[in-house]
C-alpha positions in Angstrom: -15.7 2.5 -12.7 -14.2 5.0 -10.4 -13.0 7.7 -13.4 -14.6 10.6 -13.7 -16.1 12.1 -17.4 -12.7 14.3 -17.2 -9.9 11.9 -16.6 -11.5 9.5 -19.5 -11.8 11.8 -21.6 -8.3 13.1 -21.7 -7.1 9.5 -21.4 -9.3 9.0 -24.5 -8.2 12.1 -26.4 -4.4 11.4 -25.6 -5.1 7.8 -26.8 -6.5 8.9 -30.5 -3.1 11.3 -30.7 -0.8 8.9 -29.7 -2.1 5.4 -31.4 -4.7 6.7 -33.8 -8.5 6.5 -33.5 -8.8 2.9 -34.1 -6.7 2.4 -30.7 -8.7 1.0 -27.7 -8.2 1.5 -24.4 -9.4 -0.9 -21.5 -9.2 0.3 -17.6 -8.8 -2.7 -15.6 -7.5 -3.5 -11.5 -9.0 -1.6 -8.5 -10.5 1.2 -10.4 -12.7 -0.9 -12.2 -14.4 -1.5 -8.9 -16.7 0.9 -7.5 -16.4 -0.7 -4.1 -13.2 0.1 -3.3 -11.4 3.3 -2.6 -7.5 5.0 -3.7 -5.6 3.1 -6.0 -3.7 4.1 -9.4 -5.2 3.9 -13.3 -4.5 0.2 -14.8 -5.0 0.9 -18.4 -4.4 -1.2 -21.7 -3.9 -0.2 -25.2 -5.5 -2.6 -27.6 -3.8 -1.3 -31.2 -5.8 -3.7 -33.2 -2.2 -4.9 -34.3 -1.3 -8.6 -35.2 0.7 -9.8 -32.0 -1.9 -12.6 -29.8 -0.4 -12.2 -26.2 -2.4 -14.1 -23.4 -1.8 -10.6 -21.7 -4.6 -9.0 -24.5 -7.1 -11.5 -24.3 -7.1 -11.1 -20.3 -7.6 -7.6 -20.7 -10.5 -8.2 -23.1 -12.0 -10.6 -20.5 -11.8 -8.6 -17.1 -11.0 -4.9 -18.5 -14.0 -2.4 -18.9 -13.4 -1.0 -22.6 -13.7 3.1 -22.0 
């Protein structure tokens, strides 16, 4: 995972404000891959809410959960 302890821990911090601590928050695409190089933040907010999009369940799969 190419973050570093700073940037996920303000993504994490802004997360709890803005969706509340039970929020989670997956990074997925290039950064998720240590191999690689440049790229922007992919992220996903899981809100634990009701809605079953394919889009959430892909994230699950291939995101890594910060």
């Amino acid at each position: 995972m190419r973050l570093s302890t700073f940037q996920v821990k303000v993504i994490k911090n802004t997360l709890g404000q803005v969706f509340g601590q039970s929020a989670q928050i997956y990074l997925f695409g290039s950064r998720v891959d240590d191999q690689k190089k440049g790229g922007d933040i992919d992220l996903f907010v899981d809100t634990n809410q009701q809605e079953s999009l394919p889009v959430i369940q892909l994230a699950r799969q291939t995101g890594v959960l910060l």
